[in-house]
py3Dmol code that shows the C-alpha trace and the ligand (Angstrom):
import py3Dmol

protein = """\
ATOM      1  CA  UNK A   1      76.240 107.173 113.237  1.00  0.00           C
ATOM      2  CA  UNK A   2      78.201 104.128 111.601  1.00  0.00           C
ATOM      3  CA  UNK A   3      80.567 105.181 108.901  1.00  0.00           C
ATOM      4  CA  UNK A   4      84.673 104.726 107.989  1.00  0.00           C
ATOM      5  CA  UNK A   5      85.710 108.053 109.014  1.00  0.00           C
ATOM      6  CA  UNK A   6      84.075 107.514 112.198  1.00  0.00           C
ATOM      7  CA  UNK A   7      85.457 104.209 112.636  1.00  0.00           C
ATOM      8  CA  UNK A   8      88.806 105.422 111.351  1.00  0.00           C
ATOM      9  CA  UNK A   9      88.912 108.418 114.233  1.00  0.00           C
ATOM     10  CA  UNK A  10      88.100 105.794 116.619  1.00  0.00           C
ATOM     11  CA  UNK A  11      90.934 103.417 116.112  1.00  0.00           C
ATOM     12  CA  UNK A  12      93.362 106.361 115.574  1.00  0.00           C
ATOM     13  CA  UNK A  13      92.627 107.400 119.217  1.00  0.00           C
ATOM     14  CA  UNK A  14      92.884 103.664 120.328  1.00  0.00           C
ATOM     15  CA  UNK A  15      96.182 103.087 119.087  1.00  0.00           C
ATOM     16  CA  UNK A  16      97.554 106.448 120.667  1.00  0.00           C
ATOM     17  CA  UNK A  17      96.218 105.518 123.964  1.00  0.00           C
ATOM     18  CA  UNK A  18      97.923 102.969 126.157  1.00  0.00           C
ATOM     19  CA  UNK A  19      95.295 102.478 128.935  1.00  0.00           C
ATOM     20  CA  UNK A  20      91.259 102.447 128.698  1.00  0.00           C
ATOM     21  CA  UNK A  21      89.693 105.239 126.374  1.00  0.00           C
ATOM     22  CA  UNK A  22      86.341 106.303 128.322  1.00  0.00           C
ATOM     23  CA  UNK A  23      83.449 105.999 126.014  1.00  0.00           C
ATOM     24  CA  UNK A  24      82.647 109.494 127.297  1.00  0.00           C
ATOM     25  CA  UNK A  25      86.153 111.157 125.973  1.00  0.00           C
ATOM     26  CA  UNK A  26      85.237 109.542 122.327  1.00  0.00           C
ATOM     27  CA  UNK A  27      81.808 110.810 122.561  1.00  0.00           C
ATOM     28  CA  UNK A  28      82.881 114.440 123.091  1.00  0.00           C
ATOM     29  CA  UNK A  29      86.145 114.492 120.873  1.00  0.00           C
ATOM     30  CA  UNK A  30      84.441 113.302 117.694  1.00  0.00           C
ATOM     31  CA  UNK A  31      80.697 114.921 118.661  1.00  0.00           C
ATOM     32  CA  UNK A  32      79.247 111.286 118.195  1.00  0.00           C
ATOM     33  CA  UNK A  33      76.452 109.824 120.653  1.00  0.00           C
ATOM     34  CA  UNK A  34      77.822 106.878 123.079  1.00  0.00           C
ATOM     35  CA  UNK A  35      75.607 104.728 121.789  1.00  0.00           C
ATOM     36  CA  UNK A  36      77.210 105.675 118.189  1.00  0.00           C
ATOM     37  CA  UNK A  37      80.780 104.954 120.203  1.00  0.00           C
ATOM     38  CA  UNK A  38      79.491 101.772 121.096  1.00  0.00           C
ATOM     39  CA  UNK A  39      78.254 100.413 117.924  1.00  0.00           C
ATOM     40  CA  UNK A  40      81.308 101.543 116.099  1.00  0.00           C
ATOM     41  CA  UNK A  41      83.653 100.272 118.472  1.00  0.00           C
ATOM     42  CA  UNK A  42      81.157  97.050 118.048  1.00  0.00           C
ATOM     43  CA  UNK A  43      81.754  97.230 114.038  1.00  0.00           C
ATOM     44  CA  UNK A  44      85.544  97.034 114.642  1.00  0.00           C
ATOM     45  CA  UNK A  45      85.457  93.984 116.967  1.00  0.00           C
ATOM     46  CA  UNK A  46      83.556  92.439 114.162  1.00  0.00           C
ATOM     47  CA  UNK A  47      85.834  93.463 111.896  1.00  0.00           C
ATOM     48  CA  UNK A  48      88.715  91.280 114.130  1.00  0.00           C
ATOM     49  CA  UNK A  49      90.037  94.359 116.118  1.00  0.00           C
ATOM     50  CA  UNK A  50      91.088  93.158 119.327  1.00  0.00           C
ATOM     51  CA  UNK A  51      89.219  95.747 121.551  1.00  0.00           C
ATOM     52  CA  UNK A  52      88.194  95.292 124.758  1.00  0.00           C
ATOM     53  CA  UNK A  53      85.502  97.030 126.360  1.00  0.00           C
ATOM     54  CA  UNK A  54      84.868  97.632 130.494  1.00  0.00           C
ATOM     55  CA  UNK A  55      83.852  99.934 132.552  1.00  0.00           C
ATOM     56  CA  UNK A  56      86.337 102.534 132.311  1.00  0.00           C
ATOM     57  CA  UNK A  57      86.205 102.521 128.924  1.00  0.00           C
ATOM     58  CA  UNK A  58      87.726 100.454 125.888  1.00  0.00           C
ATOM     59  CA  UNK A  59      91.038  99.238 125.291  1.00  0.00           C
ATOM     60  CA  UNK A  60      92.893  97.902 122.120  1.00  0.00           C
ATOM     61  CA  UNK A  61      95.330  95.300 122.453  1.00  0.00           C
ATOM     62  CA  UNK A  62      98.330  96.551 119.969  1.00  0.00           C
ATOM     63  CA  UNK A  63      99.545  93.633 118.626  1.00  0.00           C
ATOM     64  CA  UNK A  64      97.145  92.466 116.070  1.00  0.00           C
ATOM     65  CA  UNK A  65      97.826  91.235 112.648  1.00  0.00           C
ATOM     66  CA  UNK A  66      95.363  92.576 110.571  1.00  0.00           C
ATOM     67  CA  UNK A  67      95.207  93.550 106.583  1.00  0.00           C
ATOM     68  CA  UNK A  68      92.070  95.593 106.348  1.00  0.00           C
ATOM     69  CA  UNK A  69      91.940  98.650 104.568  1.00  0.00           C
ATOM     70  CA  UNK A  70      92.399 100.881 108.108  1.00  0.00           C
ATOM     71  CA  UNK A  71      95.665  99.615 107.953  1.00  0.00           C
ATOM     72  CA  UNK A  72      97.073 100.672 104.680  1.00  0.00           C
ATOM     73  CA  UNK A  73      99.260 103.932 104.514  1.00  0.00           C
ATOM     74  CA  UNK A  74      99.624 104.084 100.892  1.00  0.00           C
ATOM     75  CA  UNK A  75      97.674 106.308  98.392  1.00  0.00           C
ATOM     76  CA  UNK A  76      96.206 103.976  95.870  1.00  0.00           C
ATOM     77  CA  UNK A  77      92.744 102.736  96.057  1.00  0.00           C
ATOM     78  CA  UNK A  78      92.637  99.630  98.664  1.00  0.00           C
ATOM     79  CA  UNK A  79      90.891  96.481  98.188  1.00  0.00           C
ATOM     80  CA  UNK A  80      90.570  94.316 100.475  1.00  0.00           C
ATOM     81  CA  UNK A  81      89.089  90.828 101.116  1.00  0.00           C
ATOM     82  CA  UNK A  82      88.687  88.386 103.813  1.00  0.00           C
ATOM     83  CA  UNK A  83      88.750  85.716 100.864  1.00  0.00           C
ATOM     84  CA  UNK A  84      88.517  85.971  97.002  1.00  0.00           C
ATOM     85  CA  UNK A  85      89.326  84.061  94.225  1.00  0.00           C
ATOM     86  CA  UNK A  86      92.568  85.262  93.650  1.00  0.00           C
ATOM     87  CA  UNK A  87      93.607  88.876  93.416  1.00  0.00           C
ATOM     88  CA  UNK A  88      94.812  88.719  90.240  1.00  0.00           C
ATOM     89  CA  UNK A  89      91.556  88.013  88.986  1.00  0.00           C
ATOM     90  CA  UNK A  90      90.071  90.866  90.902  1.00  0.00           C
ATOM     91  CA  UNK A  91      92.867  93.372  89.695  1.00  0.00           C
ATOM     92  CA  UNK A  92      93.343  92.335  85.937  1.00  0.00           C
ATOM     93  CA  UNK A  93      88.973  92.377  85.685  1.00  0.00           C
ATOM     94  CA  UNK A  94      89.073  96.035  86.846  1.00  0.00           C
ATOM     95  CA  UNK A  95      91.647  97.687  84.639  1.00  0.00           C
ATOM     96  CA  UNK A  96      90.733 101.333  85.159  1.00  0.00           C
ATOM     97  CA  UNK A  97      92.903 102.914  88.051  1.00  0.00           C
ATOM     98  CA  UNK A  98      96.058 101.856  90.248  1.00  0.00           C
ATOM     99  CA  UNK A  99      95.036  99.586  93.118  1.00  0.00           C
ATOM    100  CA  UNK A 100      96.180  97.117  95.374  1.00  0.00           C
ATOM    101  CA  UNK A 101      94.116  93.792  96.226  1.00  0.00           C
ATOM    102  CA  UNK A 102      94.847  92.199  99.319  1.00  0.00           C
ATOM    103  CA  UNK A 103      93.010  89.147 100.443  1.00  0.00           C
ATOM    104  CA  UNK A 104      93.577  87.093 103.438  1.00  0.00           C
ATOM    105  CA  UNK A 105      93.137  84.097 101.358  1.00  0.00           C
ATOM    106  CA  UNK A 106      92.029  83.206  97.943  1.00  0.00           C
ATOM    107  CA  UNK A 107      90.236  80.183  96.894  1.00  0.00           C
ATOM    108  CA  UNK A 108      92.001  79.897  93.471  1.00  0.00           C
ATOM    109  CA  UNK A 109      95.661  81.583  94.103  1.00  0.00           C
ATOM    110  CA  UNK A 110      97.754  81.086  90.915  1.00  0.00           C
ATOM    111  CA  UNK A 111     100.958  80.426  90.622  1.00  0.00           C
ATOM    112  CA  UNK A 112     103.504  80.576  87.707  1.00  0.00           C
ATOM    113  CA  UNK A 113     102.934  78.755  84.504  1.00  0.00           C
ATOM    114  CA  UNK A 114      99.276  77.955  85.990  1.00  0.00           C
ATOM    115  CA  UNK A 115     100.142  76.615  89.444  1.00  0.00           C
ATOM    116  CA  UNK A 116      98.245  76.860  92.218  1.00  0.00           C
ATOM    117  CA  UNK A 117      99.067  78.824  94.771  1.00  0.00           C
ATOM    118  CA  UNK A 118      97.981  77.528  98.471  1.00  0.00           C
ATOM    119  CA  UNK A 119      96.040  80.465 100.224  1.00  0.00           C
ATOM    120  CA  UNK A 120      95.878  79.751 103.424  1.00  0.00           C
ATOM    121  CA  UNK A 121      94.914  82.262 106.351  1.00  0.00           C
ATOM    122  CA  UNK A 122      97.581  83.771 108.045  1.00  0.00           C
ATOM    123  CA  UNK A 123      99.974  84.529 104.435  1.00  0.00           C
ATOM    124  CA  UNK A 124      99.873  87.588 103.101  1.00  0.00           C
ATOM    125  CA  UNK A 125      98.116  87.303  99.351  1.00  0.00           C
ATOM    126  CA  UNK A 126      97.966  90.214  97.138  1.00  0.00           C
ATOM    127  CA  UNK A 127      98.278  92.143  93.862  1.00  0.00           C
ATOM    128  CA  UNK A 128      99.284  95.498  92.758  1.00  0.00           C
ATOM    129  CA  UNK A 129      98.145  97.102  89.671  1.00  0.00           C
ATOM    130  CA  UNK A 130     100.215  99.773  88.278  1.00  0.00           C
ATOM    131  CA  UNK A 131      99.308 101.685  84.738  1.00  0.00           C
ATOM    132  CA  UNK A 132     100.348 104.398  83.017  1.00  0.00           C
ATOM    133  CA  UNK A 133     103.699 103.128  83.307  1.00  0.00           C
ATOM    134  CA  UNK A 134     106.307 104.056  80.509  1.00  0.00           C
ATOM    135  CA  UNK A 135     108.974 101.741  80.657  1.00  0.00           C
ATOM    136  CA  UNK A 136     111.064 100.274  77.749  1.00  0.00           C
ATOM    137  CA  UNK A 137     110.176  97.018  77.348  1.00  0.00           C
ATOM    138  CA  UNK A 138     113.845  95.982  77.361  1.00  0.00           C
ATOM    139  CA  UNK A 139     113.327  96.157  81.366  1.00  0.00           C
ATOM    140  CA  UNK A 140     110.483  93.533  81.147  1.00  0.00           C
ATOM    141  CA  UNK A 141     113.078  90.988  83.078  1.00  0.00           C
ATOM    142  CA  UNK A 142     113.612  93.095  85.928  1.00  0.00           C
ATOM    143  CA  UNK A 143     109.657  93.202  86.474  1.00  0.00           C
ATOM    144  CA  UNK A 144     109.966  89.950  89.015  1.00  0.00           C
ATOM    145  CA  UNK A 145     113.570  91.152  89.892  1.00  0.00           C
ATOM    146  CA  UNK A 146     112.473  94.653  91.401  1.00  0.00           C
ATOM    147  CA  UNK A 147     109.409  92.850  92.989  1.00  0.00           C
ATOM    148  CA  UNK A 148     111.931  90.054  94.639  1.00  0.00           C
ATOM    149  CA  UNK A 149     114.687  92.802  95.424  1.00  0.00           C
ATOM    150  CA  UNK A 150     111.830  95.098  96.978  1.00  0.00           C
ATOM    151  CA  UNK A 151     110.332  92.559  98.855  1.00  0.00           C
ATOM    152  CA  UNK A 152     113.944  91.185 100.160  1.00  0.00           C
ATOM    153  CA  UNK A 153     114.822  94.258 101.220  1.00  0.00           C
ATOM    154  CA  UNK A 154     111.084  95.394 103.533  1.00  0.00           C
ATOM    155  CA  UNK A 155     111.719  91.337 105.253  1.00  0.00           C
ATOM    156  CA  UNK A 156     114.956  92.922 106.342  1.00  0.00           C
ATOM    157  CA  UNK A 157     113.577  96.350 107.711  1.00  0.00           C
ATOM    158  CA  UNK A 158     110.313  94.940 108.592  1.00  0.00           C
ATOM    159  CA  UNK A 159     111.375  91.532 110.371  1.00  0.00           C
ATOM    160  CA  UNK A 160     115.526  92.046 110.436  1.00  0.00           C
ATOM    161  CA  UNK A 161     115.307  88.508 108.447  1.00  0.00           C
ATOM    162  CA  UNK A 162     117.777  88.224 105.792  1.00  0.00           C
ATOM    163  CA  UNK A 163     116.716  86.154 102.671  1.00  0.00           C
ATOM    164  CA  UNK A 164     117.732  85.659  99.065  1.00  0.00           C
ATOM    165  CA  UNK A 165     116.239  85.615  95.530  1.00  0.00           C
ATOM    166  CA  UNK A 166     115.816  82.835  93.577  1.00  0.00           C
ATOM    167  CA  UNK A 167     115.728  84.035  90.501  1.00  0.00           C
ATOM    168  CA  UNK A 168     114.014  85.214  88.979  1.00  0.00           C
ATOM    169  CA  UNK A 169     110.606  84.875  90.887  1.00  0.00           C
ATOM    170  CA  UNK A 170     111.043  83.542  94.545  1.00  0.00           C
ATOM    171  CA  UNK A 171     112.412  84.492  97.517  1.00  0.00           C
ATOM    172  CA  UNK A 172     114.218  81.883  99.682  1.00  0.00           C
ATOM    173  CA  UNK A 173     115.467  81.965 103.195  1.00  0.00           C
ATOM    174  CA  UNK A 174     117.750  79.075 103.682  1.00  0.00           C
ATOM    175  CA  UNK A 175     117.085  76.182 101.689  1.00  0.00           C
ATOM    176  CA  UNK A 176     112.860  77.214 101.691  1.00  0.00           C
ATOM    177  CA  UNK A 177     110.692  78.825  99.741  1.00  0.00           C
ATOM    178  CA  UNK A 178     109.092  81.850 101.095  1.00  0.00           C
ATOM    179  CA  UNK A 179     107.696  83.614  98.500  1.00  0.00           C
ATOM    180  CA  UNK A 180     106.479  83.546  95.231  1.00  0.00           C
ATOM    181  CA  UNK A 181     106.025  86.377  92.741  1.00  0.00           C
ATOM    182  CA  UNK A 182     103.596  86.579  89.563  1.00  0.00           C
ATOM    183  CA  UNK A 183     103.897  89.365  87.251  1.00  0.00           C
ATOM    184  CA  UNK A 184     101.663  90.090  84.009  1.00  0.00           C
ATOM    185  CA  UNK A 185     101.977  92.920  82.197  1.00  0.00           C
ATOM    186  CA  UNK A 186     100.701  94.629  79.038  1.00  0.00           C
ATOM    187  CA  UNK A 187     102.486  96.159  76.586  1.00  0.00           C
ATOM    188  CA  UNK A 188     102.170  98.900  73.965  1.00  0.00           C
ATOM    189  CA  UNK A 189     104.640  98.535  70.913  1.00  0.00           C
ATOM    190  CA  UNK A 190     108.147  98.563  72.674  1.00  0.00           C
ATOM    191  CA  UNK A 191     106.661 100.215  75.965  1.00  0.00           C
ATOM    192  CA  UNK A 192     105.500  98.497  79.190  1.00  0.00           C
ATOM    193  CA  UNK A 193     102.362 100.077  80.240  1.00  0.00           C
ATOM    194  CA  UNK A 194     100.851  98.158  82.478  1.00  0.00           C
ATOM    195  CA  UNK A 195     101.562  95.129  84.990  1.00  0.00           C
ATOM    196  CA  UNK A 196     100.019  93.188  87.764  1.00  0.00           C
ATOM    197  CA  UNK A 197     102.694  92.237  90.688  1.00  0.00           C
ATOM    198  CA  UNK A 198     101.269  89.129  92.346  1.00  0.00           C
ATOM    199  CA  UNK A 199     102.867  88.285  95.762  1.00  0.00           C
ATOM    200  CA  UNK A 200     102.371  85.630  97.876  1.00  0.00           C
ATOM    201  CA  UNK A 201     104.160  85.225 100.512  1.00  0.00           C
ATOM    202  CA  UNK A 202     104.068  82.930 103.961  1.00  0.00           C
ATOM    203  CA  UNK A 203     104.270  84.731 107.194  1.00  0.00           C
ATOM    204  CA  UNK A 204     101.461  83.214 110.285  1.00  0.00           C
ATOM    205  CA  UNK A 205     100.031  80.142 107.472  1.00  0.00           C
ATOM    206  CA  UNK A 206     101.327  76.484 108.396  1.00  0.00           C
ATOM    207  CA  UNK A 207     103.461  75.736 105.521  1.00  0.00           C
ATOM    208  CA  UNK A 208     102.346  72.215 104.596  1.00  0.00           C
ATOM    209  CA  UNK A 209     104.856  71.407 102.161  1.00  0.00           C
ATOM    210  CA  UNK A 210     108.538  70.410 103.423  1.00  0.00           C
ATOM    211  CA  UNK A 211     110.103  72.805 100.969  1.00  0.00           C
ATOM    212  CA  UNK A 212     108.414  76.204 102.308  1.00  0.00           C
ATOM    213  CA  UNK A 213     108.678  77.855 104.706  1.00  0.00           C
ATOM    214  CA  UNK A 214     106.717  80.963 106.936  1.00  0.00           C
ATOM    215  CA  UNK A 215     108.468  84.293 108.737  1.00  0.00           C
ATOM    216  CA  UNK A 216     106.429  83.155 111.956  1.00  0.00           C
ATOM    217  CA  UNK A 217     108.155  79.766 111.949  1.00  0.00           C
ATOM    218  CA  UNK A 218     111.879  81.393 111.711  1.00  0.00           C
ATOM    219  CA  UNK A 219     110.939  84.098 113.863  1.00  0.00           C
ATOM    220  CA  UNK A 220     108.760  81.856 116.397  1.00  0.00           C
ATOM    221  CA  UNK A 221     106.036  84.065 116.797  1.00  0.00           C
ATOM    222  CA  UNK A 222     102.885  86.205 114.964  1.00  0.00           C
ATOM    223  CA  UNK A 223     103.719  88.632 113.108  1.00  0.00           C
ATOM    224  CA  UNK A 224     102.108  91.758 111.818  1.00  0.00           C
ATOM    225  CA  UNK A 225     101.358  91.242 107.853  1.00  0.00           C
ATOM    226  CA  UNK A 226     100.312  94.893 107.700  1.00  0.00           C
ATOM    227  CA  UNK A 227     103.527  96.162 108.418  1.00  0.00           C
ATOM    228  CA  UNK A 228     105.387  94.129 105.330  1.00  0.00           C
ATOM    229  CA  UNK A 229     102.602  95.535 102.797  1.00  0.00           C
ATOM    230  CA  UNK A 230     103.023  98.963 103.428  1.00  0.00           C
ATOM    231  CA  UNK A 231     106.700  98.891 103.797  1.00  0.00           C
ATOM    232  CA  UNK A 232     106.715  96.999 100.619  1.00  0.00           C
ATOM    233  CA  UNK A 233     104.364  99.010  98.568  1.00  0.00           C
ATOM    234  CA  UNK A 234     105.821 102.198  99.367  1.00  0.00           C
ATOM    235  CA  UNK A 235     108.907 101.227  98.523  1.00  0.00           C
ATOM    236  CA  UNK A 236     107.600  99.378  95.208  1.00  0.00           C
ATOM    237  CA  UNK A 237     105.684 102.719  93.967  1.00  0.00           C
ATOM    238  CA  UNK A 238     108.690 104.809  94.310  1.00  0.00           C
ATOM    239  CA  UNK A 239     110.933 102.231  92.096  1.00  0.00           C
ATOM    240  CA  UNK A 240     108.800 101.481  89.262  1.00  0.00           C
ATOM    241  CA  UNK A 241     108.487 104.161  87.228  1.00  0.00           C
ATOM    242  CA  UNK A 242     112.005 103.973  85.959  1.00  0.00           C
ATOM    243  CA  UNK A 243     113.508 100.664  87.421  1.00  0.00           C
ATOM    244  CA  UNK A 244     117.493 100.952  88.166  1.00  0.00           C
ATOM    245  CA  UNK A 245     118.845  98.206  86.758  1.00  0.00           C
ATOM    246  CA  UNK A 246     122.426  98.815  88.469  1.00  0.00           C
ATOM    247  CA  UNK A 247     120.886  98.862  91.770  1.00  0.00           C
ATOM    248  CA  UNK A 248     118.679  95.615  91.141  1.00  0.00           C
ATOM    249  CA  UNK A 249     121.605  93.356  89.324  1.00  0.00           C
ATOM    250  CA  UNK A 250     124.123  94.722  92.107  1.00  0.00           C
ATOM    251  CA  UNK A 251     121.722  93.601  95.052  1.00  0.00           C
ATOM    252  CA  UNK A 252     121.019  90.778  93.425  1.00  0.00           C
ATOM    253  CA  UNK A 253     124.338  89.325  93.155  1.00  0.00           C
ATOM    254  CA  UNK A 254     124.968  90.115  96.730  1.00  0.00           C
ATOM    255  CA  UNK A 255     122.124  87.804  97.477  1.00  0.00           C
ATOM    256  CA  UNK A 256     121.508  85.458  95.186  1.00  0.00           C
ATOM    257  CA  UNK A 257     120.161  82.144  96.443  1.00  0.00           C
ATOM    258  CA  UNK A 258     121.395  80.344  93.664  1.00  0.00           C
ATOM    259  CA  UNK A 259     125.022  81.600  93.042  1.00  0.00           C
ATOM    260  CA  UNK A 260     128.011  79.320  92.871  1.00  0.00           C
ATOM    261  CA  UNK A 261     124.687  76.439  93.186  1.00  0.00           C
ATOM    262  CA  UNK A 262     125.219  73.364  90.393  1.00  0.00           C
ATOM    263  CA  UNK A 263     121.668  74.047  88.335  1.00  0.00           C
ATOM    264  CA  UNK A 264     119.759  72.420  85.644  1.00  0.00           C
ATOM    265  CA  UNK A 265     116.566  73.470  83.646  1.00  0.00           C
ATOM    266  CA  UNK A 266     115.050  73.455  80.511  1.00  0.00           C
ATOM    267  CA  UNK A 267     114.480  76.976  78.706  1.00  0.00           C
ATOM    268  CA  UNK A 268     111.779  78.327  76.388  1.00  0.00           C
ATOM    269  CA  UNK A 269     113.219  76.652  73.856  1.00  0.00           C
ATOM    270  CA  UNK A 270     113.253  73.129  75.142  1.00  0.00           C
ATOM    271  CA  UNK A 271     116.800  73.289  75.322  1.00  0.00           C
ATOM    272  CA  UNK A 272     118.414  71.770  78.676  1.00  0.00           C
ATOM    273  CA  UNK A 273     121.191  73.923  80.260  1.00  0.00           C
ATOM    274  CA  UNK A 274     123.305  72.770  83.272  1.00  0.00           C
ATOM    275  CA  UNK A 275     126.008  74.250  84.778  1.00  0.00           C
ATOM    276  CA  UNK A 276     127.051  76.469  88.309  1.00  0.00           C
ATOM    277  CA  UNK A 277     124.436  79.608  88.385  1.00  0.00           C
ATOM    278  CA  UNK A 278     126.619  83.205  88.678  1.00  0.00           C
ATOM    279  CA  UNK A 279     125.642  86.826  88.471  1.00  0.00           C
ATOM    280  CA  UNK A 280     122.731  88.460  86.293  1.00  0.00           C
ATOM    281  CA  UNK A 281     123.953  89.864  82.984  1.00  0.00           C
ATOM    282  CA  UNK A 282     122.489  93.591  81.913  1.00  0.00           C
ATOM    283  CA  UNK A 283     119.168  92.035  80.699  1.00  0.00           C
ATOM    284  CA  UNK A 284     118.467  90.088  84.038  1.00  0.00           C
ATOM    285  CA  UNK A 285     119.416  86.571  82.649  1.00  0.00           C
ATOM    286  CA  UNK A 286     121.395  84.559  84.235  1.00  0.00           C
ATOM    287  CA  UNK A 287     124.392  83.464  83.808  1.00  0.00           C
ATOM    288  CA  UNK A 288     125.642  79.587  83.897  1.00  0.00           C
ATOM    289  CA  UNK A 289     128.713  78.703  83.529  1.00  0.00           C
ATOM    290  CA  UNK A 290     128.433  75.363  81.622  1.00  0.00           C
ATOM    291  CA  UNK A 291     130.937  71.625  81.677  1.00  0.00           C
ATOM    292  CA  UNK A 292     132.312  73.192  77.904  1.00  0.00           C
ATOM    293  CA  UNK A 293     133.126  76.978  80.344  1.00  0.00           C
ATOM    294  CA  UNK A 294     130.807  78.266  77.938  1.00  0.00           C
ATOM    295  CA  UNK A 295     129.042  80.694  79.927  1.00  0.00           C
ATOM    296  CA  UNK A 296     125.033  81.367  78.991  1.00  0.00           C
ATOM    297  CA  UNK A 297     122.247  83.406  79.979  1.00  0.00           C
ATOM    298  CA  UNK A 298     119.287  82.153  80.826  1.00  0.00           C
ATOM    299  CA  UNK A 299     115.892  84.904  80.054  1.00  0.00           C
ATOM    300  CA  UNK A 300     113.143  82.737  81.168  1.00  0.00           C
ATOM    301  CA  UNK A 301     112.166  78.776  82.405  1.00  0.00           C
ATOM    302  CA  UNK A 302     109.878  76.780  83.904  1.00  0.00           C
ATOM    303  CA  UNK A 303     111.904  74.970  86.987  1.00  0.00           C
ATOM    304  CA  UNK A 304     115.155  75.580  87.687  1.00  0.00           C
ATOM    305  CA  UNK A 305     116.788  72.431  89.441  1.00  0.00           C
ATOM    306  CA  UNK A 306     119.498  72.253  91.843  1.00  0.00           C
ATOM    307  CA  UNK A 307     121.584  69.688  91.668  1.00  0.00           C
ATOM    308  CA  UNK A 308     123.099  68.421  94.852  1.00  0.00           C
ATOM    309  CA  UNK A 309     126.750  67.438  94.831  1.00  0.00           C
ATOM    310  CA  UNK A 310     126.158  63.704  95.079  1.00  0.00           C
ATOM    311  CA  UNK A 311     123.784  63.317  92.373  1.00  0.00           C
TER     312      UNK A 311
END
"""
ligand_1 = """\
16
BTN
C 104.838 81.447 92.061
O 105.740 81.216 92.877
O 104.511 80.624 91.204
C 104.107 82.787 92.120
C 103.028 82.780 93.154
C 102.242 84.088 93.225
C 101.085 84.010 94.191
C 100.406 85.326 94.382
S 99.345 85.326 95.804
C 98.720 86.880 95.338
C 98.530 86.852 93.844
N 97.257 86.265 93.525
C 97.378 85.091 92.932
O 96.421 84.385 92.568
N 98.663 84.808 92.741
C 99.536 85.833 93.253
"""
view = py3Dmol.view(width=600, height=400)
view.addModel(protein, "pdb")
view.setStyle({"model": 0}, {"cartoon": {"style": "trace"}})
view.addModel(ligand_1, "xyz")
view.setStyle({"model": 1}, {"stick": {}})
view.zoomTo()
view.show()
């Protein structure tokens, strides 16, 4: 008998047990044949369990890093995928329920403003699709701001790694990019009812690129992706359904990557605005302080520069 339950029960008894499981003790807990113990146990090495089988029975290593859909906690349908286009295709062409898409890489990751996101294995890749939301669309800028906070704040309990937002979208630890975030949503006259939260974010993937940078590298060692995506989308469900917009613009001037930072960019209206970056303002612009002291919000741009003293 091959089936997920089965499989489920098997690695729940695995990870409880800190020497060798006999074959026989599966058998006669969960009223399966041995040969059924065998092939399921079989299944999960397949699968990329690290299990180990010998005489006396089988044996799971604990420290693996894996994403499939054993490993969620959360309540919303899981999908998961050893590689896919990009999970924001996957989400946004299936429209009918909650769900999160995970993928261990993606082929075609996008970025903002139709970048491409590099996929690599070993990053954590995925998309959460949230409807039925009733949110005034006034809070549309703190979409990418609760993501960023959220996401800050499950590095910190997950890895005790402190890093900062760039906002509006990234999340920096030192000078290097991290992670990215990519949200779409839909809206409904003046109401926010739907969106698509599209994370990427570098933990065991060589970061190619002399600007990035991966958790593994500033912790020097594998870590366990599954941990970050539950902690993270537990957190994120709980939040969104009314968004605090104290809590966010409070947090995020406590760690703000770019405050106090000389910036330049160009805004949605082709106009280019330079000047030291400070706090948010209520409507999660932000503010820079320009040569004239005029200070001005910023809503929304492509690339926001920073300018190093000596230029
Ligand atoms: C950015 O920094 O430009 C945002 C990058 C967002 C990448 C993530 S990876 C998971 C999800 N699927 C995609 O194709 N893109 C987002």
């Amino acid at each position: 008998m091959i089936n997920e339950n089965t499989r489920k029960s098997i690695l729940d008894m695995l990870k409880i047990e800190n020497d060798f499981l006999s074959g026989e003790k599966i058998s006669s807990n969960l009223m399966i044949s041995r040969v059924a113990v065998w092939k399921n146990i079989s299944n999960l090495v397949i699968s990329g369990y690290p299990i180990t089988a010998a005489k006396r029975g089988y044996i799971l290593e604990k420290d693996f890093d894996l994403i499939l859909p054993y490993e969620f906690s959360g309540s919303i349908p899981y999908h998961y995928f050893k590689c896919t286009d990009s999970t924001m295709n996957y989400a946004e062409s299936r429209l009918n329920e909650n769900m999160l898409v995970a993928a261990d890489s993606q082929k075609n990751g996008k970025g903002r403003y139709d970048r491409k996101w590099f996929s690599e294995e070993g990053g954590l890749y995925f998309t959460l699709f949230i409807k039925n939301l009733s949110l005034p669309v006034q809070k549309i800028n703190f979409l990418p701001l609760l993501a960023a906070y959220t996401m800050v704040q499950s590095i910190k309990n997950i890895y005790n790694i402190t890093t900062e937002i760039k906002w509006p979208n990234d999340i920096y630890f030192k000078e290097k990019k991290l992670a990215g975030i990519l949200i779409n949503s839909s809206c409904c006259g003046s109401i926010i009812t739907e969106i698509a939260a599209g994370i990427g974010i570098n933990i065991n993937n060589k970061v190619n690129f002399s600007e990035g940078v991966s958790l593994s590298a500033i912790k020097n060692t594998k870590l366990k992706r599954q941990l970050l995506l539950n902690d993270f989308c537990s957190s994120f469900m709980k939040d969104i359904y009314s968004i605090d917009i104290n809590k966010i613009t409070n947090f995020y001037d406590k760690n703000s990557f770019l405050k106090n930072k000389h910036v330049e960019t160009i805004d949605d209206q082709n106009v280019k605005i330079s000047g030291i970056a400070g706090n948010m303002d209520d409507h999660g612009g932000l503010l820079i302080k320009q040569k004239n002291n005029i200070i001005a919000p910023v809503y929304s741009c492509k690339n926001m520069k920073i300018i190093k003293k000596d230029n």
